[in-house]
Steps between C-alpha positions, in 0.01 A plus 500: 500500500759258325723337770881574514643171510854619615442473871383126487842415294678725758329307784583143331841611412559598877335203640700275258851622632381508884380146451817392329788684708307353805540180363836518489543685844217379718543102429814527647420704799184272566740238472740586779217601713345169451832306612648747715584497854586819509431669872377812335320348231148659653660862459591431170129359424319797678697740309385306142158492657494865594272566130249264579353752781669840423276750288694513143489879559731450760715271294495769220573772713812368655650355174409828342741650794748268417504464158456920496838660310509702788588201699802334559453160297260710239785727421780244497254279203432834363915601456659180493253257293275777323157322646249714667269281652186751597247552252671227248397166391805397652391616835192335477675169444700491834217654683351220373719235554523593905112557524419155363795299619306339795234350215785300337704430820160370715381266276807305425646531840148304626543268202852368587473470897174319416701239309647163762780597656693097408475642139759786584681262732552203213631777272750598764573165556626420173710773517274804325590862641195715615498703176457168250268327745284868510519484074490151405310319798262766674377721218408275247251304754354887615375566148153647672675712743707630230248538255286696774797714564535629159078590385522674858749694423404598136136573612641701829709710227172561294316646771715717658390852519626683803847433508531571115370830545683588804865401285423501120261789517244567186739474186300353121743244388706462782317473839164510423410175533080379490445525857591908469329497221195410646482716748543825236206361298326525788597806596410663179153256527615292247316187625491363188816533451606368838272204456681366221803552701410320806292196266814460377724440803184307694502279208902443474486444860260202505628354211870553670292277805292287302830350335685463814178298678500294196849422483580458858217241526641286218816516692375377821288248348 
């Protein structure tokens, strides 16, 4: 049985947004947590931490309440900004953007409190605010961390299965992504089928690894 390609695109497309609105979001956030003082800081890191050991059913199920047009927020999106975010691609991107946000926000947090304390200090000293010293000072000497950040999060998007079910539902073209697809070849005992699928994403994944191994050890050598 041919394979449809359309839910590895689907699943690259989705990773490829996650991966880059994290970017944008988590470095920041990692950032501040990294330099912060802030009293309540370990609230604010359990609750970014609360993926790493909650089922992504349970995940799913409460951003399905929430995002649910028979909800509050749901219905405001729904009337006010026309975006219904169960069972859409859309959906499946900010599901996916809270589910793997402690994969970019770890890594790079680790990175820059790993990195001597003087070199924040000088950069103060001459006068640099905590926001240029974070961009021009700390991030460009946590390459690694940074680099580990972002595969994590792509190949964390890749594999999610439960949480994309739970939200995005079953939909060709839109939510049905290779990890769902899987599971319906092998429902139907497709295995054939399903091998190709899951070859696939075992082979993207160490590649994804591979590279990062590779680079990260020219960048620490």
């Amino acid at each position: 049985m041919p394979i449809d390609w359309e839910p590895i695109w689907l699943t690259l497309r989705l990773a490829t947004i996650t991966t880059f609105l994290l970017l944008i979001m988590g470095v920041p956030l990692a950032g501040w947590l990294a330099l912060s003082r802030f009293q309540l800081k370990p609230v604010v890191e359990a609750i970014i931490s609360l993926p790493l050991v909650l089922p992504p059913s349970v995940v799913g199920f409460y951003l399905l309440l929430t995002f649910s047009p028979t909800s509050g927020l749901g219905n405001w999106l729904l009337r006010t900004l026309d975006l219904q975010l169960v069972f859409s691609f859309e959906g499946l991107v900010v599901a996916s953007l809270l589910y793997s946000l402690p994969f970019m926000v770890h890594p790079v947090q680790a990175g820059l409190e790993n990195l001597p304390i003087s070199w924040r200090e000088a950069s103060y000293t001459l006068g640099q605010s905590p926001v240029r010293t974070l961009w021009r000072v700390l991030l460009p000497n946590a390459k690694p961390a940074l680099l580990t950040g972002i595969v994590l999060t792509f190949a964390h998007t890749i594999g999610e299965f439960g949480l994309v079910l739970m939200i995005g539902g079953n939909l060709p073209g839109q939510t049905r992504v290779a990890s769902i697809a899987i599971y319906d070849e092998v429902e139907l005992l497709h295995f054939q089928t399903a091998h190709a699928y899951a070859a696939l994403l075992l082979a993207l994944s160490f590649a994804i690894l591979l590279l990062v191994y590779i680079i990260n050890k020219r960048v620490t050598v």
